[in-house]
N, C-alpha and C positions, 0 to 999 in steps of 0.2 A: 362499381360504386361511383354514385357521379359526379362525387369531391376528390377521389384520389391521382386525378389527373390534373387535378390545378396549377399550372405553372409557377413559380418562385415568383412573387410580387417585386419588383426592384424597387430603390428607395427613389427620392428625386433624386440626390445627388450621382448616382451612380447613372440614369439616365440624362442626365445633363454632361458630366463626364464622356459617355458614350456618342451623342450628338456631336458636345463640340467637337471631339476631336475628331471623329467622323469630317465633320466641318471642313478643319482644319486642311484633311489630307486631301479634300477636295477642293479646296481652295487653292493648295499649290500646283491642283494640273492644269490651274489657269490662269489668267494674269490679269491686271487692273481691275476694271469694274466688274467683267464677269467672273471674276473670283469671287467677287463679295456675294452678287448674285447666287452661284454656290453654294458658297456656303450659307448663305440663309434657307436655299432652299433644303438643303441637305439637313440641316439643325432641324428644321422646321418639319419635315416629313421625317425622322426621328422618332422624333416626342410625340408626333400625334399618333406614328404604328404602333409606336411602344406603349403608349397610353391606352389606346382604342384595344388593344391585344388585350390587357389586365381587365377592362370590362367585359368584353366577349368572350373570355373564358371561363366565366361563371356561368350555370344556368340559368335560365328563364324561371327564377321564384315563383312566377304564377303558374307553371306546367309542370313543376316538378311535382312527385310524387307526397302527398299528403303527410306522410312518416318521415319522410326526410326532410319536407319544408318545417316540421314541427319539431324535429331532431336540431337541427340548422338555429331555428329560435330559441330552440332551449340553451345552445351553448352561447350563440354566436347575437342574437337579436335581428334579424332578419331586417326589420325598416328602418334601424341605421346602416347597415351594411350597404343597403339598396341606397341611401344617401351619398353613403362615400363613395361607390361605386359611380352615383351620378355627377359627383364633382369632377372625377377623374373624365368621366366622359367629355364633363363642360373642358374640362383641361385640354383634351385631346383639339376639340373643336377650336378652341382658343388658338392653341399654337400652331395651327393649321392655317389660321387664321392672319396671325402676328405674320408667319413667313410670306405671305402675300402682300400683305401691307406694304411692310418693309422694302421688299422687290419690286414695287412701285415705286418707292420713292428716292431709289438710287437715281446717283444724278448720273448723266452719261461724258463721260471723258475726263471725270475729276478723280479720281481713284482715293487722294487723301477725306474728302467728304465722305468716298463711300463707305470708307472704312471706318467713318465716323456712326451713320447710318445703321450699316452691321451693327456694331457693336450695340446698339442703341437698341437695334430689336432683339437682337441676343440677351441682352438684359430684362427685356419686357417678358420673354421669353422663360428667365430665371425665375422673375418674380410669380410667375403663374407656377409654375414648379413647386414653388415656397409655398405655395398656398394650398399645394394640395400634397403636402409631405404627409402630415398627420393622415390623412384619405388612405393614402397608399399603406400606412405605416397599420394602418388598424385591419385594411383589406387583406396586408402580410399576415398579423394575428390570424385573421380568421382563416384565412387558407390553411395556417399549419394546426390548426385545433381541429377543422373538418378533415383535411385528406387522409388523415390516421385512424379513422371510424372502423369497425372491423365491417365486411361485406356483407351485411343483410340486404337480404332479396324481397322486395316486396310482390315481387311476380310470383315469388313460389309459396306454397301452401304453407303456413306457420303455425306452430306449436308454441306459445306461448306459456313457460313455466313459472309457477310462482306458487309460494309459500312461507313461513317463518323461517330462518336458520337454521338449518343442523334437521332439519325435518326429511332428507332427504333426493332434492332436488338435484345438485348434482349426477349424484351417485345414477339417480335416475338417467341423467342424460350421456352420462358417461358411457352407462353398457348396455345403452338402445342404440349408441355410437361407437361405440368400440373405441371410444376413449382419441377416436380423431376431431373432438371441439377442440376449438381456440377459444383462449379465452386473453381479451383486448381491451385494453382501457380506453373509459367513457370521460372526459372532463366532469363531469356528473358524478363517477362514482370511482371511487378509489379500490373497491374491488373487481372493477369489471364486466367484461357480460362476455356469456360462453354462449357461444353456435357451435350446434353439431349437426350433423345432417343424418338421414337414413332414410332406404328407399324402401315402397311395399309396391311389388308389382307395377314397376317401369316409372313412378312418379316418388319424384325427390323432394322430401319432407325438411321445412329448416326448424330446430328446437332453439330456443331462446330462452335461457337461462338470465334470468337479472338479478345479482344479489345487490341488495344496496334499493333499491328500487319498490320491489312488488313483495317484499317480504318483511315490513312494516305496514302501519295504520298512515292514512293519509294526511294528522295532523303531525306525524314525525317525519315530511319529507320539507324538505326548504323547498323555492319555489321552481327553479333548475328541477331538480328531480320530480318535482309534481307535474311538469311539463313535458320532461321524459318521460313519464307513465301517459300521459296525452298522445304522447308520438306512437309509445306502443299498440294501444288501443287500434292507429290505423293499420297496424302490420300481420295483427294475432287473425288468425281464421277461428282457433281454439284456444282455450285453456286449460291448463290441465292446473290444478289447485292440488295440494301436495298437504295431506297431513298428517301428524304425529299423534293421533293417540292414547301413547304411552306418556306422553309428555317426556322422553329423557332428549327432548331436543331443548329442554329449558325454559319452554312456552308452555302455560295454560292452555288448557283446549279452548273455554272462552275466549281468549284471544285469538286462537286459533279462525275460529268460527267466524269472530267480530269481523276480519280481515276477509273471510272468503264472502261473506256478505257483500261487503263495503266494494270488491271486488268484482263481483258477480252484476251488481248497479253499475259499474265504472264501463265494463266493457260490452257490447252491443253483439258478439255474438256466443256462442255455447262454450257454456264453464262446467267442465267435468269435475269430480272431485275422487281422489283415491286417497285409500286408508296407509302410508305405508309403516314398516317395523310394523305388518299384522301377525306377524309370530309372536307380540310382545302383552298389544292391546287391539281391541276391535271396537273400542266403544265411542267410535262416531259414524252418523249417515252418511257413507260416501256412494259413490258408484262404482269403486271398486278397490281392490285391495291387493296390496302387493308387497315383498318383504324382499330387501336389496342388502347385502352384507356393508359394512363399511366401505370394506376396499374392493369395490367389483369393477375395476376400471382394467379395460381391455376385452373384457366379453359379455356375453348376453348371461350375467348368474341373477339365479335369483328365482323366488315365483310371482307369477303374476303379470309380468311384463309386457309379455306378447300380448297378453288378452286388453290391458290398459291402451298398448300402438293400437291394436285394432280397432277399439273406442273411438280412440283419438280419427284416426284415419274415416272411422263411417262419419263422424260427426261433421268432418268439415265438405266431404260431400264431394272431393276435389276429382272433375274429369277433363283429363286435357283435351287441348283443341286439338284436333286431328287435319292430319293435309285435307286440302279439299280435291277432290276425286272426281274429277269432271266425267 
């Protein structure tokens, strides 16, 4: 995932901290003016690696993958990010900058001036720091909101699940996984989102479980989550639309329906629809029908299942690339 390597943002203080005393120690292996020299140049090539490091270890926003740059906006706001990140940059530049100056304008064989001098770009040096504390402080935020995302793969084939509550969507993904999803919180949703995987025939399929998300109408999602469901849209190859009914998931079948509708519009490629709890009721058009007990986590029980994966599996069409075989 290509936030979960993002390094610890440091605050200013702690890289100013870092600098000087860096500075400092290099200051004392030398003596008079070229001490000062030094240590300006040592502060000064500091702040701008350490600086220049916190921008360069973000991704390129514009080449990143469409689902994670729309992921990334939903929690985090994407072009102030890119703002704060360009200040730090001007920062780096700056202090790169400052320590040259400065190293110019030592005098030669007065060592009390130059001490004077130092100190005077060390300061110039602080103040750009100060200025871009808040930068670093909200680029910190956003590092520790993205690196915790759980690992959706947008290179592999996706199963996209969704339906009402309690209609059996889990259940489904649980023991077509054998019960090895995680399930990882979203800053978006307070119940999370389950990935499970399963393979047919040498290619690995990822299921995407969103409760909080795709199992409401879309004027009950705040704008974070209606963004989230944007991000989805670029990930799903499939959908698999999940319905009840019997109704004892608590939903009307109208609603039911209104949802795979509204649904079915939102997303750009093929929305399957299964009947599940068909041991209870059968009176909607789905495409197919399946009955999963409550507790079927750990194995494949139930009927129906296999033939729904298969659904799933022809609909999205997926044939890997093959070595090329000269």
């Amino acid at each position: 995932m290509i936030f979960e390597g993002l390094p610890t943002t440091p605050t200013s203080e702690e890289l100013l901290d870092k600098a000087f005393s860096r500075a400092a120690r290099a200051g004392r292996a030398k003596h008079g003016v070229e001490a000062q020299e030094s240590m300006l140049q040592t502060a000064s090539n500091i702040l701008s690696d350490n600086l220049e490091n916190v921008v360069t270890a973000w991704p390129d926003f514009e080449t990143v993958d469409p689902f994670y740059y729309e992921l990334a906006d939903a929690i985090v706001d994407v072009d102030a990010l890119r703002q704060h990140l360009s200040q730090v940059s001007w920062a780096s530049r700056k202090t790169h900058d400052l320590g040259r100056e400065y190293m110019r304008k030592l005098p030669r064989g007065d060592t009390d001036h130059a001490i004077k001098i130092r100190k005077q770009g060390f300061a110039r040096m602080g103040s750009v720091l100060n200025q871009v504390e808040d930068d670093l402080a909200v680029i910190s935020e956003a590092r520790d909101a993205l690196k915790t995302l759980p690992d959706i793969r947008p290179d592999q084939p996706t199963i996209v699940v969704a339906g009402y509550p309690n209609v059996g969507k889990t259940a489904f993904v649980n023991a077509l996984t054998n019960a090895r999803n995680e399930t990882a919180a979203y800053p978006f949703t307070t119940k999370g989102v389950r990935i499970g995987h399963v393979e047919r025939d040498h290619v690995r399929y990822q299921l995407v479980d969103t409760p909080g998300l795709l199992d409401r109408p879309a004027e009950d999602r705040n704008d974070i989550e209606s963004q989230a469901v944007s991000a989805l849209t670029h990930l799903a190859d499939v959908v698999l639309y999940v319905y009840d009914a019997s109704e004892t998931c608590g939903y009307e079948l109208t609603d039911q329906q209104a949802l795979h509708e509204e649904l079915t519009a939102r997303f750009d490629v093929p929305v399957l629809t299964v009947c599940n709890k068909a041991d209870l009721s059968t009176a909607v058009d789905a495409d197919l029908s399946m009955t999963i007990p409550e507790h079927a986590d750990g194995e494949k029980t139930g009927d129906g299942i296999d033939a729904v994966l298969d659904a799933l599996v022809e609909a999205i069409g997926y044939e890997p690339e093959l070595p090329f075989d000269g």
